[in-house]
N, C-alpha and C positions, 0 to 999 in steps of 0.2 A: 504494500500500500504506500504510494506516492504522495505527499501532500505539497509533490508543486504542479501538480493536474487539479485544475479547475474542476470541481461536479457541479451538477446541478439533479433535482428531482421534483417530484408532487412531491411540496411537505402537508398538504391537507388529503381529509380522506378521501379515498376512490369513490366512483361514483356519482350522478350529477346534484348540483348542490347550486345555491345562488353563487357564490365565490370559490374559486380556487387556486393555492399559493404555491406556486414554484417558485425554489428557492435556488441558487445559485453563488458558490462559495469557493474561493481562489484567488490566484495572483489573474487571471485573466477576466476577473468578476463584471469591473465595471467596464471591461473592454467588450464583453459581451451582451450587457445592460447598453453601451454606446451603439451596437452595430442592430441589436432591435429595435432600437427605438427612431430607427432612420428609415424612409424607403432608398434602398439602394438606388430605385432606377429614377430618383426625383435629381440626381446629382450633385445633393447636400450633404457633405460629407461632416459628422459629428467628432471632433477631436481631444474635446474638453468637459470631464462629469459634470461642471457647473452650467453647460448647455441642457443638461436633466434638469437643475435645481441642486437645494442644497441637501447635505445628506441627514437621515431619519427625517427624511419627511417625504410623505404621501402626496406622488404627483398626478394628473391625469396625462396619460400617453397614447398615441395609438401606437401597435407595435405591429413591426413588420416582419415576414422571414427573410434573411440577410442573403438570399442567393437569386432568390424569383421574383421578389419587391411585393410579395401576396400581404395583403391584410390581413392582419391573423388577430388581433382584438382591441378596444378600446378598454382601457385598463390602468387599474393604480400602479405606479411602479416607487421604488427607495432601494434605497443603499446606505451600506453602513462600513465607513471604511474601519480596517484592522488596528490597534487591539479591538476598538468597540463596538464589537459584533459577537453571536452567536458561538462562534467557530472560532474567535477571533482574527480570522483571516477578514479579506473583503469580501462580503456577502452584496450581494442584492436581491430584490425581489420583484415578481410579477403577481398580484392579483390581478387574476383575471376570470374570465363570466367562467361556471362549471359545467357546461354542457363537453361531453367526452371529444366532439368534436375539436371544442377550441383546446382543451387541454393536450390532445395529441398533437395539433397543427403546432404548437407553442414546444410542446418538445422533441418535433421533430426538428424543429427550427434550428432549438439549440444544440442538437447534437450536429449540425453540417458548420458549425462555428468553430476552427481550429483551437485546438487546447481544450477542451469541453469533453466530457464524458459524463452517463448516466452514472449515480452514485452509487453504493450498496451500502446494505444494511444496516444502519448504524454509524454510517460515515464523518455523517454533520458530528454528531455527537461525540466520536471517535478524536475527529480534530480540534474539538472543547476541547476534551481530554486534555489531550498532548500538546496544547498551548496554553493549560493551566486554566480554561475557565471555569474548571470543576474538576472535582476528583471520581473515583470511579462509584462510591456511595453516592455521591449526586448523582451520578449518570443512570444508576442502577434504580434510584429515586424517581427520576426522568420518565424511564422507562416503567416502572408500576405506575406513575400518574396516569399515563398516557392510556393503559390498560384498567385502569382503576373502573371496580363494575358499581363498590358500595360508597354509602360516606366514610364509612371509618378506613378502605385501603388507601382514601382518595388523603384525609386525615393524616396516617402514617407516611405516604407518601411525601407529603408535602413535608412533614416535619425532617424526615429524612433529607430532603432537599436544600431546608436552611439549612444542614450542616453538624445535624444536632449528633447525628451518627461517626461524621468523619471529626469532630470533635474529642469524643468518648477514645477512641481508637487514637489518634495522635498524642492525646494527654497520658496516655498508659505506653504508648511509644516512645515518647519523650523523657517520661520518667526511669527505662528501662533503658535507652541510650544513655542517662545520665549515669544510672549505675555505673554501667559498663566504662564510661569514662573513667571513673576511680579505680573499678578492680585493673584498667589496660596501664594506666600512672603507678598501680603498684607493681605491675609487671615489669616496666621495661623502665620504671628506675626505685630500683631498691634498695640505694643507699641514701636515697631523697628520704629527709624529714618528714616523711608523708607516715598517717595514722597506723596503729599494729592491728593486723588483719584485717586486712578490707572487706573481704569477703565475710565476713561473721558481722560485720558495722550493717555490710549491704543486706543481710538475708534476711532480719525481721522486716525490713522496708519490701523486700520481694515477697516474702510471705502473705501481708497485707494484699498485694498488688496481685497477688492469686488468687488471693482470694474473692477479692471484687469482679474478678475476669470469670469466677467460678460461677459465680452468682450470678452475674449475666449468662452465661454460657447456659444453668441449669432454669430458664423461664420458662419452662413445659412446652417448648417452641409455638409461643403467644404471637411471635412478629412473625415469623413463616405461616405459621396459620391463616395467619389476618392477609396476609399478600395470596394464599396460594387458597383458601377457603377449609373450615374448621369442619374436617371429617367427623361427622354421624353416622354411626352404619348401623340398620338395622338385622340383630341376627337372632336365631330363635330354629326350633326344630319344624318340622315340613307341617304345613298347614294349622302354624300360627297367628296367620294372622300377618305377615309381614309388608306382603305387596299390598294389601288393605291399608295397613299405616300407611305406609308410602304413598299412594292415592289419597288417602285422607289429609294426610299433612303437604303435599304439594296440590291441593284441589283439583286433581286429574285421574284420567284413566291414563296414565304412564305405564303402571304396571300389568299383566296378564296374573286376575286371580281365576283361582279355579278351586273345585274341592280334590281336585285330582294333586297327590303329594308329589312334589320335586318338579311342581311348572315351572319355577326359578330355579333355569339350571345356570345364569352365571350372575354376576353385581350390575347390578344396574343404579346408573349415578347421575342425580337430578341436581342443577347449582338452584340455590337462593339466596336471599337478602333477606338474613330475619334483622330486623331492628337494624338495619345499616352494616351491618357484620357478612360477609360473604362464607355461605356452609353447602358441603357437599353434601349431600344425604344418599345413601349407598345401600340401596336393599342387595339382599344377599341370596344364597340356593339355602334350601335348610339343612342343618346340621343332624343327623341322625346320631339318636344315642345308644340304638340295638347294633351292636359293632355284627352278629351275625346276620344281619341281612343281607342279602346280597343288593350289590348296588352297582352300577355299569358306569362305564368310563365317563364319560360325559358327566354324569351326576357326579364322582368322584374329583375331578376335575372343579366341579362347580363348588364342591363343599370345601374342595382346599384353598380355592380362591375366596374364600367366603374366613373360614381361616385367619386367611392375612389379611383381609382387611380390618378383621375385630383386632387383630392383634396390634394392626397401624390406626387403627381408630385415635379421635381423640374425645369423643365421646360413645358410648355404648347405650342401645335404646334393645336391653334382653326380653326377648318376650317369651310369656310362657302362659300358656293356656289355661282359665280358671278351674276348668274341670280337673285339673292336673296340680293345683295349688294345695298347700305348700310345698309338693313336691319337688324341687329342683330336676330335672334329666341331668346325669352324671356327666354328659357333655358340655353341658354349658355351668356349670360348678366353676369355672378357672375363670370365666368373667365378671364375675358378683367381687370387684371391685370399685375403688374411689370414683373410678371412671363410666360408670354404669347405671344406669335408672332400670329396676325392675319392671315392666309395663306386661298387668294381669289383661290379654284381651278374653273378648268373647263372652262379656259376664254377661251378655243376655242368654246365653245356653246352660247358665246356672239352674238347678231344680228350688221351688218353693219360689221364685221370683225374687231372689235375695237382692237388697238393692246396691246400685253402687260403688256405695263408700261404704258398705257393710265391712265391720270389723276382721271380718275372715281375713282380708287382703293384709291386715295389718299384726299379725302375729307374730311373736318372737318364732324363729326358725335359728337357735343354735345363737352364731355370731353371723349367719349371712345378713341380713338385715342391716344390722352395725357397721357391713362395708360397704355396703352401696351406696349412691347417691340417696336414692329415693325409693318408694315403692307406689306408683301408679294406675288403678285400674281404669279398665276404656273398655267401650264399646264403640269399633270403629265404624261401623256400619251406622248407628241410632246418634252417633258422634256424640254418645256419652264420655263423658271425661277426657274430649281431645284437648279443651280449654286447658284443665289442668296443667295436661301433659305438655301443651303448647308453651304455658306460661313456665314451666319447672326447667325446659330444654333453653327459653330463651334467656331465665335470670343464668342460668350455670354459663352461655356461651358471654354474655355481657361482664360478668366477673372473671372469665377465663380468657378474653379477647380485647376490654375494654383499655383505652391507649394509658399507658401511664406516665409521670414526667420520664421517668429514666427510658432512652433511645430502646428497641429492643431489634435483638438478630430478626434478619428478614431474609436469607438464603441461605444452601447449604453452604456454599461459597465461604461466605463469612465465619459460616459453624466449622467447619474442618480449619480453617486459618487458626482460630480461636483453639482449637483443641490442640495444635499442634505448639501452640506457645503457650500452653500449659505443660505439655509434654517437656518440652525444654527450661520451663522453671521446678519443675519436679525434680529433673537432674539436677538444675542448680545445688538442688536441696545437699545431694551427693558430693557434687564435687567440689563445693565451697569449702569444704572443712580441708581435703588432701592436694588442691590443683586448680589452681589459683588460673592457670592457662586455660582449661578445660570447663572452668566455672565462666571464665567473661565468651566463652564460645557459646554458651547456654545462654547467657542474657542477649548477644549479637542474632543469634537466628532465633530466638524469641521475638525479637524486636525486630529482624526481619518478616516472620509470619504475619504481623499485626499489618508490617508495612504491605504486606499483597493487598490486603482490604481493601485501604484506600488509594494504591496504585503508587506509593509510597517506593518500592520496589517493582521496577517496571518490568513484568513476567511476558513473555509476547503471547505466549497459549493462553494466559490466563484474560488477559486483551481481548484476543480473538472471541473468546467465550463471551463474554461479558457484552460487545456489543453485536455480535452475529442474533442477539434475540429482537434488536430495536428492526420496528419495519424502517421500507423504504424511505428517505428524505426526512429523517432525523437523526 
């Protein structure tokens, strides 16, 4: 990737719309900005941006293609020369009308303009980067805005973008290169008046300094959730009731119910917006707990992917049949954890017409009760107790999602960075007492790790990754 080739792209979405902005970023920006905005075959030749007007500000032009003299649209044009731009290269811009017509005429124009090329992925963004307009948490920031479906990823996002992330992570950077300054002073001059054992001075300050990184690191991944949506999966034995929730709680026929066992044979994954919060909700095949049944690939297949997802869940909705209460099925025994709400369905097939908050639901059974969230009866059908359950799933995702002052992890990206300078102040712990050379190498690639983050240490794969997810003409 070259950043003395001029790109240009659609930086607004596809599709016809009243406006659309092609953006245009290089050393050949406003040379290209000059050769549109002329008709060639008029024999006025434009030599000077101040023949556009002056820069950031929104002019009326008509715009020409620079080889056939065609009218290609009447249109706002600006420019914004380098640092103070986007890119901080020279940008300019064309709004113009968004009919796909005008939008292709316009960029076919510019790609017959020498030094011009169509951009890829991430480009614009890319050359922020690498002229310092932002770090790579901003860019990464950028990029969830842009994608942002609720208020609260839109929320994180933004926060992330003032900086509030790339802050956290420099100031634990910074304190960790300072270390490392003193134990490297005690290394390479040891007969300097400098303090006895550096390395013992430094470790309760590193130990503190893990600890804080530990405690970010273990937020039940609160910020990857909130960017990527807070898995709910529904699991429960065959014709429980499950693809019923799922219809009941997305108010659709999404699911295929039947009273025939094992019609969900693999996950099925509905997105929503509860309260502003982005959640997966992920019905599943059902779990059989007669281990001698015989059961055929496909259903096998369905039940182990059903499996992984309760086990990646980050909330659990266990259903179990009221006819079946307080029974637990020995299969689903190993979910009646923190993470899990009990949901009794079917209590209209209770005998004597017991009613729904009937005490039955609510019995001690041992210690399971004690571990679970909650215990819920419904009727999904008569949408007896979906309220409840409605209201139980959305306080738990609002105290499990809701933003806090402290920044939190928002990729695995970040989470493995972060684990890995754990790992090396762990050594620290080791080699500070016997090797003093061995100990500032533990703070130096600690504090390298932190630097991948925010592009601090410039990784060129880790680059690539990073912005190969931004679409076209950002």
């Amino acid at each position: 990737m070259s950043f003395s080739e001029t790109i240009f792209a659609l930086a607004s979405g596809a599709g016809t719309a009243g406006v659309a902005i092609v953006r245009i970023s290089g050393p050949y920006a406003i040379k290209a900005l000059l050769q549109i905005c002329q008709n060639p075959c008029a024999g006025k030749v434009l030599s000077d941006i101040t023949a556009i007007g002056p820069p950031r500000t929104a002019l009326m032009r008509t715009i020409y293609c620079p080889t056939t003299g065609a009218n290609l649209d009447k249109a706002l044009v600006m420019y914004f020369l380098g640092p103070f731009s986007f890119t901080g290269e020279d940008v300019a811009e064309l709004h113009v009308h968004g009919g796909k017509a005008v939008i292709d005429g316009v960029l076919d124009a510019l790609e017959k303009i020498a030094g011009l090329r169509l951009a890829e992925a991430g480009e614009f963004s890319r050359r922020a980067f690498e002229n310092g307009k932002m770090d790579l948490t901003e860019a990464e920031a950028l990029n969830d805005l842009i994608h942002a479906q609720t208020i609260a990823q839109k929320q994180q996002a933004l926060k992330q973008m003032d900086g509030s992330l790339r802050e956290l992570y420099e100031d634990w950077r910074n304190r960790l290169v300072k270390h490392l300054a003193h134990l490297e002073a005690d290394i390479d001059f040891p007969d300097e008046d400098l303090p006895e054992r550096v390395s013992a001075a430094v470790l309760p300050e590193i130990i503190k300094l893990r600890e804080d990184i530990s405690a970010h690191l273990n937020d039940g991944r609160r910020g990857q959730a909130l960017r990527e949506g807070y898995r709910i999966v529904i699991i429960g034995e065959p014709n429980a009731g499950k693809s019923t929730l799922l219809n009941a709680l997305t108010k659709s026929n999404t699911a295929i119910v039947s009273t025939e066992a094992g019609t969900t044979r693999d996950a099925l994954e509905i997105a929503l917006d509860l309260g502003g919060f982005p959640i997966r909700l992920i019905d599943t095949a059902g779990v059989r707990s007669d281990k001698n049944q015989i059961i055929g690939a496909i259903e096998r297949e369905g039940i182990n992917r059903a499996l992984k997802h309760a086990n990646d869940a980050d909330l659990r909705l266990l259903l179990i049949r009221a006819e079946q209460w307080p029974n637990i099925p020995a299969a689903l025994l190993k979910w009646c954890d923190d993470k899990t709400f009990l949901v009794i369905t079917q209590t209209d097939r209770l005998e004597n017409g017991k009613a729904l908050n009937n005490q039955t639901f609510h019995v001690e059974q041992s210690d399971i009760l004690k571990c679970v969230l909650g215990c819920i009866p419904i009727c999904a059908i008569r949408k007896g107790g979906l309220a409840t359950l409605y209201e139980a799933i959305n306080s738990h995702v609002v105290q499990a999602m809701g933003l806090r002052e402290a920044p939190a992890l928002t990729r695995i990206r970040h989470r493995e960075a972060i684990k890995t300078c754990l790992e090396h102040l762990l050594r620290f712990d080791k080699n500070s007492c016997f090797d003093a050379v061995l100990a500032a190498e533990d703070i130096r690639m600690a504090a390298r790790a932190l630097g991948t983050i925010t592009g601090r240490v410039s990784v060129e794969d880790v680059l690539d990754t990073v912005f190969s997810d931004f679409c076209i003409g950002k």
